[in-house]
Chimera marker file (.cmm) of the C-alpha trace (Angstrom):
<marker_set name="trace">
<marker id="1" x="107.953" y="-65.257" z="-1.882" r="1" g="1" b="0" radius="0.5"/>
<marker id="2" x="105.963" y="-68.302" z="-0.786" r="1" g="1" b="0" radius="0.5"/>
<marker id="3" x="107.707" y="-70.698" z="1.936" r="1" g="1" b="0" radius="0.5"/>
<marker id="4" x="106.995" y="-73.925" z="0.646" r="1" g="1" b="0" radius="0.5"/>
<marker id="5" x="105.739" y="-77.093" z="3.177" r="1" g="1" b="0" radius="0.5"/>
<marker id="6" x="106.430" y="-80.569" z="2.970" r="1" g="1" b="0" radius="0.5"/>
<marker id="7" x="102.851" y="-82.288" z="3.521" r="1" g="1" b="0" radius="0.5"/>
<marker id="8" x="103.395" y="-85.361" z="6.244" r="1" g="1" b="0" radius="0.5"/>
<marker id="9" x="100.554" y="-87.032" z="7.368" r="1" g="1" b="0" radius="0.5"/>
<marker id="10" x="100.161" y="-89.126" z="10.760" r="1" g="1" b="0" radius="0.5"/>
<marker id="11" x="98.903" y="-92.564" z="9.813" r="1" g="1" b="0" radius="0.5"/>
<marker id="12" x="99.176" y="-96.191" z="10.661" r="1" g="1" b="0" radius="0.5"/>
<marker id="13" x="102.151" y="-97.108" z="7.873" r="1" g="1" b="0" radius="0.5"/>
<marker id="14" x="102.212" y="-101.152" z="7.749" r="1" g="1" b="0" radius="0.5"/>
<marker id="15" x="105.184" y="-100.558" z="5.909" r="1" g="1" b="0" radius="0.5"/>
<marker id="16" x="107.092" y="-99.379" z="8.379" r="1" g="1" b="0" radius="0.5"/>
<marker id="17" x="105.556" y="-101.765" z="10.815" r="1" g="1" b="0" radius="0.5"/>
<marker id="18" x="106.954" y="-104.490" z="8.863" r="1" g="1" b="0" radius="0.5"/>
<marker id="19" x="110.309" y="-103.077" z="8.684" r="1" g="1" b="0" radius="0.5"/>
<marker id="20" x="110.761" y="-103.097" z="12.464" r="1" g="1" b="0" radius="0.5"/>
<marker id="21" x="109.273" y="-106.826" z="12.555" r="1" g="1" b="0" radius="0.5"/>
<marker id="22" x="111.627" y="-107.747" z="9.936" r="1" g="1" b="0" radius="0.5"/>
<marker id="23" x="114.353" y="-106.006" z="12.165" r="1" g="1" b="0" radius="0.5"/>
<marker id="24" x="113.389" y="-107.566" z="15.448" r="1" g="1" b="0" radius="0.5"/>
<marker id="25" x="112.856" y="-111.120" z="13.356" r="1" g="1" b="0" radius="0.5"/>
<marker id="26" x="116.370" y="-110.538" z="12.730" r="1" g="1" b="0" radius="0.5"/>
<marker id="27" x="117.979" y="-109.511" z="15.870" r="1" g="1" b="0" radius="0.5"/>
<marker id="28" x="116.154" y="-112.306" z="17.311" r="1" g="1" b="0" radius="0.5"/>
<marker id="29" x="117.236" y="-115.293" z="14.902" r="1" g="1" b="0" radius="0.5"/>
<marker id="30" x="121.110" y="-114.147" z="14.610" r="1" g="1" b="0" radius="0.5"/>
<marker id="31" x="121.602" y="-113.645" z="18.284" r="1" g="1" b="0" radius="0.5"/>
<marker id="32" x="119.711" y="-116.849" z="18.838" r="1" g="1" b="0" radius="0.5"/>
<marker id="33" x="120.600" y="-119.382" z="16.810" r="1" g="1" b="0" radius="0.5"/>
<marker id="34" x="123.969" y="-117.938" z="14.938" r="1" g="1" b="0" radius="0.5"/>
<marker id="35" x="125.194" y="-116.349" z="17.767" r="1" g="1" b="0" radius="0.5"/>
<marker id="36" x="126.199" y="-113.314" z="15.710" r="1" g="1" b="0" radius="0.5"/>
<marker id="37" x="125.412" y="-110.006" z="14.886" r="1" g="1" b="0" radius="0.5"/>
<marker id="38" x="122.701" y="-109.151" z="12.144" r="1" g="1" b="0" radius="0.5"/>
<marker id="39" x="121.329" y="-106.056" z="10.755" r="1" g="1" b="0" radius="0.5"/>
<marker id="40" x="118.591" y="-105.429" z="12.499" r="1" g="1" b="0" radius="0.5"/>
<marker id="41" x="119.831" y="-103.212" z="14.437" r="1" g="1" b="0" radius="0.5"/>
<marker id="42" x="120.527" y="-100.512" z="11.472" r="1" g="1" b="0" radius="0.5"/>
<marker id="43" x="116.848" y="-101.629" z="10.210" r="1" g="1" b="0" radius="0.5"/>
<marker id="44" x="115.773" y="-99.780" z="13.623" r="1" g="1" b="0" radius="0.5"/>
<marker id="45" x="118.027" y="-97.071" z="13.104" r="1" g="1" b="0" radius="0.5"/>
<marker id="46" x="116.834" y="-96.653" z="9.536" r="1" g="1" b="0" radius="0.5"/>
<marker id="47" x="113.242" y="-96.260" z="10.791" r="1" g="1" b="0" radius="0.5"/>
<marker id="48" x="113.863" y="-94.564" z="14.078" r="1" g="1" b="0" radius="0.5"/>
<marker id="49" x="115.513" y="-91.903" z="11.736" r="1" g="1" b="0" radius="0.5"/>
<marker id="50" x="113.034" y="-91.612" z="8.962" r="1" g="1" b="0" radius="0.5"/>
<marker id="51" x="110.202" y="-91.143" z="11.747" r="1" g="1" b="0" radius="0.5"/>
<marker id="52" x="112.035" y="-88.509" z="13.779" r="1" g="1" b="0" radius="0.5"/>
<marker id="53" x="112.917" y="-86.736" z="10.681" r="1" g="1" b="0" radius="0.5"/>
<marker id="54" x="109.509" y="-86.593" z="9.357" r="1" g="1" b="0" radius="0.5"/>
<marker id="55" x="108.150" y="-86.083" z="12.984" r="1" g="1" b="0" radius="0.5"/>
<marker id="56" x="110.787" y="-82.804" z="12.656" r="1" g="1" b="0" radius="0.5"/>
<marker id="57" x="109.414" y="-81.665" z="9.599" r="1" g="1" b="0" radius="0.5"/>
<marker id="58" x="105.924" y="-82.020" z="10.369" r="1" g="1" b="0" radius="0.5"/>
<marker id="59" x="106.170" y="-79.576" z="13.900" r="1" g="1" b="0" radius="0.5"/>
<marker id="60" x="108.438" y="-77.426" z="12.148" r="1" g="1" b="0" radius="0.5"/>
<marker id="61" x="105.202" y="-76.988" z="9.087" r="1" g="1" b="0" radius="0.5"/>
<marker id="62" x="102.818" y="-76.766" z="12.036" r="1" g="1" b="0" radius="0.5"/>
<marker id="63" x="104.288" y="-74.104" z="14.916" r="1" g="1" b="0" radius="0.5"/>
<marker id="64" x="106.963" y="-72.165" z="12.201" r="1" g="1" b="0" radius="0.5"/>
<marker id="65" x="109.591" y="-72.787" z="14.430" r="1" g="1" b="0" radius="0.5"/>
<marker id="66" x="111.914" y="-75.856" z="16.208" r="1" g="1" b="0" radius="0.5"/>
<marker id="67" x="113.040" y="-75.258" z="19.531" r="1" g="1" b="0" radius="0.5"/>
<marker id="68" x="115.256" y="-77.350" z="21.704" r="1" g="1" b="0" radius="0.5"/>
<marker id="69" x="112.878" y="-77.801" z="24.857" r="1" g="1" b="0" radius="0.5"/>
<marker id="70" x="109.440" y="-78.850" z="23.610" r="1" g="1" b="0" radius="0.5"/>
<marker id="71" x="111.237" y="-81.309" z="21.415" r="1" g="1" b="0" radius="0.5"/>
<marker id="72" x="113.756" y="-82.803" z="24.569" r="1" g="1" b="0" radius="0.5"/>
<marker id="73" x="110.228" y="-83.200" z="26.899" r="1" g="1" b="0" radius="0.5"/>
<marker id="74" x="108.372" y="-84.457" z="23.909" r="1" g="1" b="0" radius="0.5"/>
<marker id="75" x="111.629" y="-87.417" z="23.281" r="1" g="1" b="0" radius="0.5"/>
<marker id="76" x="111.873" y="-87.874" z="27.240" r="1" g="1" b="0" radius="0.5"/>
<marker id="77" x="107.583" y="-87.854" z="28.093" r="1" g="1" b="0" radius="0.5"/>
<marker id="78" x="107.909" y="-90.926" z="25.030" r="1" g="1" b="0" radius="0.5"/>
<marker id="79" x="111.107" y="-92.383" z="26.223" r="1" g="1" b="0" radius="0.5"/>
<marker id="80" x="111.976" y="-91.927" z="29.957" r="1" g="1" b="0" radius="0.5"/>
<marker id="81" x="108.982" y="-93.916" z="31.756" r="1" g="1" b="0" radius="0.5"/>
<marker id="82" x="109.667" y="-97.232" z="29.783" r="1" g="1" b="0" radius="0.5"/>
<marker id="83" x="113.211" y="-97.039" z="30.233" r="1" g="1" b="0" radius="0.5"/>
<marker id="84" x="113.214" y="-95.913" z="34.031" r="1" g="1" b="0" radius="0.5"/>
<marker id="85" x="110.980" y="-99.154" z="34.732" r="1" g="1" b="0" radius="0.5"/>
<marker id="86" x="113.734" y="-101.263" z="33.051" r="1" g="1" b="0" radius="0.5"/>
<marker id="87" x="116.301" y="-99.762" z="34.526" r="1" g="1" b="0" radius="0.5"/>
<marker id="88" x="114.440" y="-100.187" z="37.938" r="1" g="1" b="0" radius="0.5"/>
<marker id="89" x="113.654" y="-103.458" z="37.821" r="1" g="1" b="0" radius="0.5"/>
<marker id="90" x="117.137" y="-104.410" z="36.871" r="1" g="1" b="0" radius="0.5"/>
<marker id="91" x="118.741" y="-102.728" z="39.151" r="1" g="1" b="0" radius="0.5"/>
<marker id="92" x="116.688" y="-104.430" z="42.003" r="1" g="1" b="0" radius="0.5"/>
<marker id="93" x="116.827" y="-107.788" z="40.523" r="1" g="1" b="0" radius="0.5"/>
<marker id="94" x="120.409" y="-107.671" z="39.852" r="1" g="1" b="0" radius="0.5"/>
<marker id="95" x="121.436" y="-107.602" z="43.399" r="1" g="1" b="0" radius="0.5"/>
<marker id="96" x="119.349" y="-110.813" z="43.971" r="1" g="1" b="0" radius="0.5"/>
<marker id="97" x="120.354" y="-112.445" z="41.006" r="1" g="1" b="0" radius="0.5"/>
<marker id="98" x="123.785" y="-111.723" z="39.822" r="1" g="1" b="0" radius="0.5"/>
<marker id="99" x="126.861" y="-112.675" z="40.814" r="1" g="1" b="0" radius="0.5"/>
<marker id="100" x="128.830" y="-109.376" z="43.341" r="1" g="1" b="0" radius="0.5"/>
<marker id="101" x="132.035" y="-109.446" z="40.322" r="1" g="1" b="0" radius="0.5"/>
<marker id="102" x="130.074" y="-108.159" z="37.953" r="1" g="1" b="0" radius="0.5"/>
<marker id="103" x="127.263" y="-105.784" z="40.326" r="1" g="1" b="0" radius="0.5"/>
<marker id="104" x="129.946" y="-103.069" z="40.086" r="1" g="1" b="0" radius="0.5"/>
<marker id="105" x="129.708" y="-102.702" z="36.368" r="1" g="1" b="0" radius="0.5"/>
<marker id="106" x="125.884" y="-103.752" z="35.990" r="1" g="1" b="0" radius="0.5"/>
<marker id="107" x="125.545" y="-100.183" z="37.977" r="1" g="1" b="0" radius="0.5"/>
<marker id="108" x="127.665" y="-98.257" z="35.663" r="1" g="1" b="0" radius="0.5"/>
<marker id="109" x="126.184" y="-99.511" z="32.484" r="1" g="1" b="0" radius="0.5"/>
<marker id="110" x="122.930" y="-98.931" z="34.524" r="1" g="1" b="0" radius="0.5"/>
<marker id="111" x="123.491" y="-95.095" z="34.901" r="1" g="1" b="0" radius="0.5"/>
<marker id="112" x="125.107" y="-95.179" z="31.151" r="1" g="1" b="0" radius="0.5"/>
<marker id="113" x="121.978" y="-96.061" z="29.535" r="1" g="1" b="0" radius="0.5"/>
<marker id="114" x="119.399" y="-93.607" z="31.634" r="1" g="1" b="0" radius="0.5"/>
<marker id="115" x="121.828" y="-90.935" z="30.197" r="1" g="1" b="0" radius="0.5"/>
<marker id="116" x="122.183" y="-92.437" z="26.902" r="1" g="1" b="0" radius="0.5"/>
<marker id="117" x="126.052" y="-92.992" z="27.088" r="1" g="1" b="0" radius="0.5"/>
<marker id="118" x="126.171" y="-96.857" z="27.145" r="1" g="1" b="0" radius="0.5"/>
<marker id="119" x="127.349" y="-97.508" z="23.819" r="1" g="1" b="0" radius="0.5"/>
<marker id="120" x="130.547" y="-95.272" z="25.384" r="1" g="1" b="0" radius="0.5"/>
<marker id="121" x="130.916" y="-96.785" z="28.300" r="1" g="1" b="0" radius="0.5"/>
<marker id="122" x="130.896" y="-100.168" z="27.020" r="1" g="1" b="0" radius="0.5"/>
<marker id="123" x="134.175" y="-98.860" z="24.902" r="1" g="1" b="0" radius="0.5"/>
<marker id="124" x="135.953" y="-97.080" z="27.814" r="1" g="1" b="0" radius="0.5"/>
<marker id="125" x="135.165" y="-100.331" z="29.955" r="1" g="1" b="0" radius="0.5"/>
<marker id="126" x="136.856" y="-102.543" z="26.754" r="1" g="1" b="0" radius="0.5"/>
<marker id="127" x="133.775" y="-104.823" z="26.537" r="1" g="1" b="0" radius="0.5"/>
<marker id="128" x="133.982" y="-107.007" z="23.876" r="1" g="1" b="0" radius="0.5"/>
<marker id="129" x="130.089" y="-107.686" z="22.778" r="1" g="1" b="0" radius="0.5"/>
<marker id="130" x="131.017" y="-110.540" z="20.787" r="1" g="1" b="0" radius="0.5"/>
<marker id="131" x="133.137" y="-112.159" z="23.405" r="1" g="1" b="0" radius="0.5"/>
<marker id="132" x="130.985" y="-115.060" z="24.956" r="1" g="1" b="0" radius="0.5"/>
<marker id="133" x="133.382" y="-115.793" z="27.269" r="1" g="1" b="0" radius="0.5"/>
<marker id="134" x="133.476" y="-112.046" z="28.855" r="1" g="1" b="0" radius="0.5"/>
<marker id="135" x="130.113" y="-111.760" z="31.290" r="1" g="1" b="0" radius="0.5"/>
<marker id="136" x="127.352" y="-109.797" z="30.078" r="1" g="1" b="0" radius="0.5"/>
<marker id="137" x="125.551" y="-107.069" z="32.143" r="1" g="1" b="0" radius="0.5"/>
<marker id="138" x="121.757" y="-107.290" z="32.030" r="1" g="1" b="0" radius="0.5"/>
<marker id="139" x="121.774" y="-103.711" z="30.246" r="1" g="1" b="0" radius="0.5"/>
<marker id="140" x="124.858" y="-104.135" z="28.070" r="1" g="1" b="0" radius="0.5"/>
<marker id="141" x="122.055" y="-104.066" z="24.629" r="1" g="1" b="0" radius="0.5"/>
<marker id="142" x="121.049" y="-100.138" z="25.812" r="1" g="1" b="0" radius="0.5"/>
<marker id="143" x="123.925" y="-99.170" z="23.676" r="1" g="1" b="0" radius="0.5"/>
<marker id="144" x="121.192" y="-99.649" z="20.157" r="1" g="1" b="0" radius="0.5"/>
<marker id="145" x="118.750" y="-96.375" z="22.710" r="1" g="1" b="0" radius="0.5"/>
<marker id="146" x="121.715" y="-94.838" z="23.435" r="1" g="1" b="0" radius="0.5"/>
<marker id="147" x="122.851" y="-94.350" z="20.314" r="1" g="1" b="0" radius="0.5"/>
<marker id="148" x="119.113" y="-93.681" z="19.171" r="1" g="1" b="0" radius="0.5"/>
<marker id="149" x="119.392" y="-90.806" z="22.232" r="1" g="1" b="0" radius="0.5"/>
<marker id="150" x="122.297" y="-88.897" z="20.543" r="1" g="1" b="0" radius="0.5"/>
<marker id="151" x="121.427" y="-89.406" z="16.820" r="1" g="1" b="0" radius="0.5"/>
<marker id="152" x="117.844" y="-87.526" z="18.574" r="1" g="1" b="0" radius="0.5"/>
<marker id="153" x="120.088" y="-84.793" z="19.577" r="1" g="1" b="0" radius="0.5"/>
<marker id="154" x="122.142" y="-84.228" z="16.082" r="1" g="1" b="0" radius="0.5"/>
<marker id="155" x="119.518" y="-84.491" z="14.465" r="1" g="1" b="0" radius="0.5"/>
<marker id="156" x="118.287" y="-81.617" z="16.212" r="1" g="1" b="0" radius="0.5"/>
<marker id="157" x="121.357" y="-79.803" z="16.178" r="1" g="1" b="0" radius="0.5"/>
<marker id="158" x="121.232" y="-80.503" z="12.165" r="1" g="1" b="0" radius="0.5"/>
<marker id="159" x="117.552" y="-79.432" z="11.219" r="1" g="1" b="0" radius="0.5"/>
<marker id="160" x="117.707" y="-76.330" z="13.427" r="1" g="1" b="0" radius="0.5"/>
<marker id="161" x="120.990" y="-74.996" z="11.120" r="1" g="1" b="0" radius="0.5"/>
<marker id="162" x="118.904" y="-76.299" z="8.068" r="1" g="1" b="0" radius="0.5"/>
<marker id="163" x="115.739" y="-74.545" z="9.417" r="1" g="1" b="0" radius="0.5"/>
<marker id="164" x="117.782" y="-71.440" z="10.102" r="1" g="1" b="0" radius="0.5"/>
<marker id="165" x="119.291" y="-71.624" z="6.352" r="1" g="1" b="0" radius="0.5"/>
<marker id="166" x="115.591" y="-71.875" z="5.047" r="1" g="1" b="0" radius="0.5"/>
<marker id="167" x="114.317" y="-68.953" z="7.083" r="1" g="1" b="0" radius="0.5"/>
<marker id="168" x="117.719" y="-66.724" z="6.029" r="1" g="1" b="0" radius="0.5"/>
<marker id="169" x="117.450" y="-67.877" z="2.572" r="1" g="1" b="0" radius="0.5"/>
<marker id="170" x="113.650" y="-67.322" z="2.401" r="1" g="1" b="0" radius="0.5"/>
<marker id="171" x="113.252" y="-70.646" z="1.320" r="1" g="1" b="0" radius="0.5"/>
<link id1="1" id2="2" r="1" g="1" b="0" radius="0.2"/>
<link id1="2" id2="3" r="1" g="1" b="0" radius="0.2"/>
<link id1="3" id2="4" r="1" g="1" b="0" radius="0.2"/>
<link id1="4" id2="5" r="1" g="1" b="0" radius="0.2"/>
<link id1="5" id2="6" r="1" g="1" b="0" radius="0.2"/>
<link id1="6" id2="7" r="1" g="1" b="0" radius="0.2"/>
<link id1="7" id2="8" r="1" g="1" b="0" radius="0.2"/>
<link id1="8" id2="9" r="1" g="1" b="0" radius="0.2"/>
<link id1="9" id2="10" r="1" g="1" b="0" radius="0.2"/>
<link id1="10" id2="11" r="1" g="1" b="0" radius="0.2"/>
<link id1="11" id2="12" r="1" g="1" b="0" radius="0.2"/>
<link id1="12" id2="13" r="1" g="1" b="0" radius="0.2"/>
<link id1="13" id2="14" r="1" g="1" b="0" radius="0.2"/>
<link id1="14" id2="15" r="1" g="1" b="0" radius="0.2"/>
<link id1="15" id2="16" r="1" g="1" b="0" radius="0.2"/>
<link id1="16" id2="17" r="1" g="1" b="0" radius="0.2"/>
<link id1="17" id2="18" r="1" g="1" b="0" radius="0.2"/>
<link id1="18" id2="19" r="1" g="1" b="0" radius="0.2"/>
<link id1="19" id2="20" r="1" g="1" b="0" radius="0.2"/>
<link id1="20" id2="21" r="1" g="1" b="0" radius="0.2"/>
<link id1="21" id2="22" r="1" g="1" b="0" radius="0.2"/>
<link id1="22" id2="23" r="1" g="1" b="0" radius="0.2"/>
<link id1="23" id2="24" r="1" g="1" b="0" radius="0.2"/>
<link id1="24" id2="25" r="1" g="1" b="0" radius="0.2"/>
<link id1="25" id2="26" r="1" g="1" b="0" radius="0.2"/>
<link id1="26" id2="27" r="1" g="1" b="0" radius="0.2"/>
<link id1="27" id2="28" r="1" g="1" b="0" radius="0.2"/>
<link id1="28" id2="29" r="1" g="1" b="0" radius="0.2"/>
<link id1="29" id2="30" r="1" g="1" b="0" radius="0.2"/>
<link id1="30" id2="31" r="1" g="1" b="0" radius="0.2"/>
<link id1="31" id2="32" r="1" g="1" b="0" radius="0.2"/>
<link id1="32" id2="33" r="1" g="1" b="0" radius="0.2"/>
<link id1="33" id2="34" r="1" g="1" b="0" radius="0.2"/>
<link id1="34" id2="35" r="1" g="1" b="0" radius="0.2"/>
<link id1="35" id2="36" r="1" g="1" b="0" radius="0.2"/>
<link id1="36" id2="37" r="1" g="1" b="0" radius="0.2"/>
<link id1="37" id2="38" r="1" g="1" b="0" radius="0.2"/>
<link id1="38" id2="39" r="1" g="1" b="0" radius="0.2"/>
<link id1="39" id2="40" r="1" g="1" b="0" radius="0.2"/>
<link id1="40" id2="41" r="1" g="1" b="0" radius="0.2"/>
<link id1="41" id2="42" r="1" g="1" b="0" radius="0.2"/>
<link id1="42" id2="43" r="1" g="1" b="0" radius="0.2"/>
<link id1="43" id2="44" r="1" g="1" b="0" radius="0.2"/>
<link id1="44" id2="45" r="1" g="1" b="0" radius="0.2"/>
<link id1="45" id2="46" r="1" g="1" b="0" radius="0.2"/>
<link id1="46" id2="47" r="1" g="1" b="0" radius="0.2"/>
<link id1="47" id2="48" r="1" g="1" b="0" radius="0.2"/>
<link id1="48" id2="49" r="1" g="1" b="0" radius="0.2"/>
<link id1="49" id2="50" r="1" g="1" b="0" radius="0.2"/>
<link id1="50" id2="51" r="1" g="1" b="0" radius="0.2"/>
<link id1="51" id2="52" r="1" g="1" b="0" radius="0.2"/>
<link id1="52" id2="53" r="1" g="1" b="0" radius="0.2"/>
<link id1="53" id2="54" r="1" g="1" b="0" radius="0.2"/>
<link id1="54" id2="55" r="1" g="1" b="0" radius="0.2"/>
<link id1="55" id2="56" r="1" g="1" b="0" radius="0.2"/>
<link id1="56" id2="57" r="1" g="1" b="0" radius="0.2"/>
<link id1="57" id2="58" r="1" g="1" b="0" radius="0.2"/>
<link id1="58" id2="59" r="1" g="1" b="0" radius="0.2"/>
<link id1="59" id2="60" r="1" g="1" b="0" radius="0.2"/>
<link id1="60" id2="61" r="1" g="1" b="0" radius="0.2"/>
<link id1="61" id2="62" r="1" g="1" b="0" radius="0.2"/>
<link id1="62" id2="63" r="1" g="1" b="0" radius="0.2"/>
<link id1="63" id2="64" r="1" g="1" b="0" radius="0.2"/>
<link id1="64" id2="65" r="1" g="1" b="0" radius="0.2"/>
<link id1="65" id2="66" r="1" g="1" b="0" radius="0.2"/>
<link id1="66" id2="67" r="1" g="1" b="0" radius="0.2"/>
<link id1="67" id2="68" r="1" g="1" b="0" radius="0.2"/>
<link id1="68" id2="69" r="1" g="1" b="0" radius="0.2"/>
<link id1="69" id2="70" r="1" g="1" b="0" radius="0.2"/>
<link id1="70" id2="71" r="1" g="1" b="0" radius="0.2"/>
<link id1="71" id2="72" r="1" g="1" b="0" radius="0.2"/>
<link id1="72" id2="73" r="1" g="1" b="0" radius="0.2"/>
<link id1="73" id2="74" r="1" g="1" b="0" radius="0.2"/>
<link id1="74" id2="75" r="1" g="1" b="0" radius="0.2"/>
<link id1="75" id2="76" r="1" g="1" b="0" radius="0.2"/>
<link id1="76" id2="77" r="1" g="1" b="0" radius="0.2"/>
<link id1="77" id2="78" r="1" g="1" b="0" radius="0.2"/>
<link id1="78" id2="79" r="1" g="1" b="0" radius="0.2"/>
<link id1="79" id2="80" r="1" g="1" b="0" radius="0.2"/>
<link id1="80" id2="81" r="1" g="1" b="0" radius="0.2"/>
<link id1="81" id2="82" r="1" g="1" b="0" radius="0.2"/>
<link id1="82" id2="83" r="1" g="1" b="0" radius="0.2"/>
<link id1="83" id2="84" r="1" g="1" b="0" radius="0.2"/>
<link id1="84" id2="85" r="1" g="1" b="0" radius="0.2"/>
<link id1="85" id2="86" r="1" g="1" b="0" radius="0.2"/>
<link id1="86" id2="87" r="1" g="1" b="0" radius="0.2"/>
<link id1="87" id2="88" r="1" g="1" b="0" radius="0.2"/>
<link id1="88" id2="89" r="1" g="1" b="0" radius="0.2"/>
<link id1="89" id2="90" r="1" g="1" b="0" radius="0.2"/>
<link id1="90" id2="91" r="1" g="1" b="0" radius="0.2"/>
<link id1="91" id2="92" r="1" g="1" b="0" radius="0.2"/>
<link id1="92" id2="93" r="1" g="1" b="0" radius="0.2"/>
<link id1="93" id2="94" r="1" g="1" b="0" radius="0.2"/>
<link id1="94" id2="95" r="1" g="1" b="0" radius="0.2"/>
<link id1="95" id2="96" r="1" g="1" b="0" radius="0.2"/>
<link id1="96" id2="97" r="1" g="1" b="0" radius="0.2"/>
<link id1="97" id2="98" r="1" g="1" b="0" radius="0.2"/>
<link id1="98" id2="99" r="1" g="1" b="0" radius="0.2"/>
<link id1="99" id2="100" r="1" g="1" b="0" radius="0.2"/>
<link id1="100" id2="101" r="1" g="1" b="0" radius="0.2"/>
<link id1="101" id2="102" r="1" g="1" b="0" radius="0.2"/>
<link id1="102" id2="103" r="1" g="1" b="0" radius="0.2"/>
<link id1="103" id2="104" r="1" g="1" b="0" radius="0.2"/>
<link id1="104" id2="105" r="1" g="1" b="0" radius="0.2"/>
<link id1="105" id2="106" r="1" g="1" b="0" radius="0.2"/>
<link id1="106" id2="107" r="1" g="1" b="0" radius="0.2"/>
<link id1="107" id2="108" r="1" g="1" b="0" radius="0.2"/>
<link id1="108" id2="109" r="1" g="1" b="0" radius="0.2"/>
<link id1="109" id2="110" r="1" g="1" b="0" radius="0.2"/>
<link id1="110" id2="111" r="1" g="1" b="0" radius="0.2"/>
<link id1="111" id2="112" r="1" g="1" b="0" radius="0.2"/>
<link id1="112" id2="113" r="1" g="1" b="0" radius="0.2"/>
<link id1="113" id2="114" r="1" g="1" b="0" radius="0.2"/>
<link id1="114" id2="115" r="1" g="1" b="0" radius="0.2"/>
<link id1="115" id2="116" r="1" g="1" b="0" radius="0.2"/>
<link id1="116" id2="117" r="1" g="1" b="0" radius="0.2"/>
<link id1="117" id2="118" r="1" g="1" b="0" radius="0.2"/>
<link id1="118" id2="119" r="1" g="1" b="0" radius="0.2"/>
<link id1="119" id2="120" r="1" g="1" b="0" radius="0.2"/>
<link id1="120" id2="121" r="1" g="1" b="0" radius="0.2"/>
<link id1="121" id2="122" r="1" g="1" b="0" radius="0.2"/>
<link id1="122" id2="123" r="1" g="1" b="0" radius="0.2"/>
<link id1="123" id2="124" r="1" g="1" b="0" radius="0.2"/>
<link id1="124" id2="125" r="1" g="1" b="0" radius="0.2"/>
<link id1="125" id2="126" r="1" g="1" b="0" radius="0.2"/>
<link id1="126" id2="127" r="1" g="1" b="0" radius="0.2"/>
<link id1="127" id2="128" r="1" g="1" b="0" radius="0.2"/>
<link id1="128" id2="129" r="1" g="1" b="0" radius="0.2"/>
<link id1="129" id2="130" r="1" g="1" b="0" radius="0.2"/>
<link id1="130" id2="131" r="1" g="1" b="0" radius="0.2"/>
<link id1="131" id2="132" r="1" g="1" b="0" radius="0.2"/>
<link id1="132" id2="133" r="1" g="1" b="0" radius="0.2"/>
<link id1="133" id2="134" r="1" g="1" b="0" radius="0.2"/>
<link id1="134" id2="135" r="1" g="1" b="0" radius="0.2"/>
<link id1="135" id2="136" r="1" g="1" b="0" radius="0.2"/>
<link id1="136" id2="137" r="1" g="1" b="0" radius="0.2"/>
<link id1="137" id2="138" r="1" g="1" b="0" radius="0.2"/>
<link id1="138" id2="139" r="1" g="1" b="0" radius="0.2"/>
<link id1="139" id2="140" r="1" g="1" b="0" radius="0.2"/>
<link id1="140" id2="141" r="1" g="1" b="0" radius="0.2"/>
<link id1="141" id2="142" r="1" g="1" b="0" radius="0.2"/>
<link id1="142" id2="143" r="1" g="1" b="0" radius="0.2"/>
<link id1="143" id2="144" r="1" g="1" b="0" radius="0.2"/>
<link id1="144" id2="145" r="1" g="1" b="0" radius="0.2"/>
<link id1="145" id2="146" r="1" g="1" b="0" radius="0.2"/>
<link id1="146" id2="147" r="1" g="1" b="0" radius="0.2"/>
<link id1="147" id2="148" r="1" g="1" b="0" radius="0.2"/>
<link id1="148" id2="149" r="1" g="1" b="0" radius="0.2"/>
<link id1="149" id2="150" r="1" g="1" b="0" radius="0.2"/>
<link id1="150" id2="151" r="1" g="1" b="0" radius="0.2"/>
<link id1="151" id2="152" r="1" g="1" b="0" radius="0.2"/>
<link id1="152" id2="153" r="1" g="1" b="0" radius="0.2"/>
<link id1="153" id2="154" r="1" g="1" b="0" radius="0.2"/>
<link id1="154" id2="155" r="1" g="1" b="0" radius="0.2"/>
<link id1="155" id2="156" r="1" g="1" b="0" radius="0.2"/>
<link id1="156" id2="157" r="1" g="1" b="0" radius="0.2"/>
<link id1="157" id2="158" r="1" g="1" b="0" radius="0.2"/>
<link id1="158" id2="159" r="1" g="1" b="0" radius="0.2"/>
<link id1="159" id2="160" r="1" g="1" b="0" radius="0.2"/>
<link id1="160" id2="161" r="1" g="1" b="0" radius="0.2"/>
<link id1="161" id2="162" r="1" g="1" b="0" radius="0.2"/>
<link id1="162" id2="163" r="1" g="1" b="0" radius="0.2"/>
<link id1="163" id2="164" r="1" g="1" b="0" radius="0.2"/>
<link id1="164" id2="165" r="1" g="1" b="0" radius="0.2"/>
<link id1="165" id2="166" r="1" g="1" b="0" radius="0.2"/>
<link id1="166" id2="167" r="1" g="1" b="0" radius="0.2"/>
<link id1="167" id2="168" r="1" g="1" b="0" radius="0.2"/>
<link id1="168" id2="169" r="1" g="1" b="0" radius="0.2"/>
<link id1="169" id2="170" r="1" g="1" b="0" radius="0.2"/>
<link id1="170" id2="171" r="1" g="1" b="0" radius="0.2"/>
</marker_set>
């Protein structure tokens, strides 16, 4: 029996371009202006997820096989240097800038989102996003990569059972 191969090609997709500028368009005008929550946010998931998956699919038609490590340097080569200059930067500006109450917790949230945890430690520290009247950490909107990190790493877990199934199966 045949294995069968789901054709994906890498091209510039305006579509999806346009999603994520409809997305940031409304991040942007609710937080702004409204001074609520949108969307947005779940347009980026949305995206972030139909890329990865067909990102998945795509090496797994190409090399035969999925395995943990080329994928984890491939998501932190993409990921890490972007996010290790925000962090940085904010780190260093924030003991210039901010107030010493709220240093303490900048730090924490700081180490939360380089290990993709900040959308936990926001709930174990009871931070209220909504609350205008609680101060706000420079990194307290990590928690949208941070969940992005772990979905990355189900997602994994998920396809490599489904890949396994195929392979069993003959599929």
């Amino acid at each position: 029996m045949q294995t069968k191969t789901i054709n994906i090609e890498r091209k510039f997709r305006p579509e999806i371009e346009g999603l994520r500028v409809v997305a940031a368009l409304l991040v942007a005008i609710y937080h702004i202006w409204f001074g609520k929550v949108s969307g947005g946010v779940d347009v980026f998931f949305v995206v972030s997820g139909f890329l990865i998956t067909t990102s998945i699919i795509s090496k797994y038609n190409k090399e035969g096989s999925f395995k943990f490590l080329p994928y984890i340097k491939g998501l932190i080569k993409r990921l890490f240097p972007s996010v290790i200059t925000v962090l940085l930067t904010t780190v260093v500006l924030s003991f210039f800038l901010l107030p010493q109450s709220i240093l303490g917790k900048t730090i924490k949230e700081v180490i939360a989102s380089l290990f993709y945890y900040q959308n936990w430690q926001l709930a174990l520290s009871s931070t209220d996003y909504l609350n205008k009247d609680q101060m706000k950490t420079p990194v307290e909107h990590f928690w949208a990569m941070s969940i992005q990190g772990q979905f990355y790493i189900i997602w994994f877990l998920l396809f490599s059972l489904i890949f396994v199934i195929f392979k069993r199966n003959k599929i």
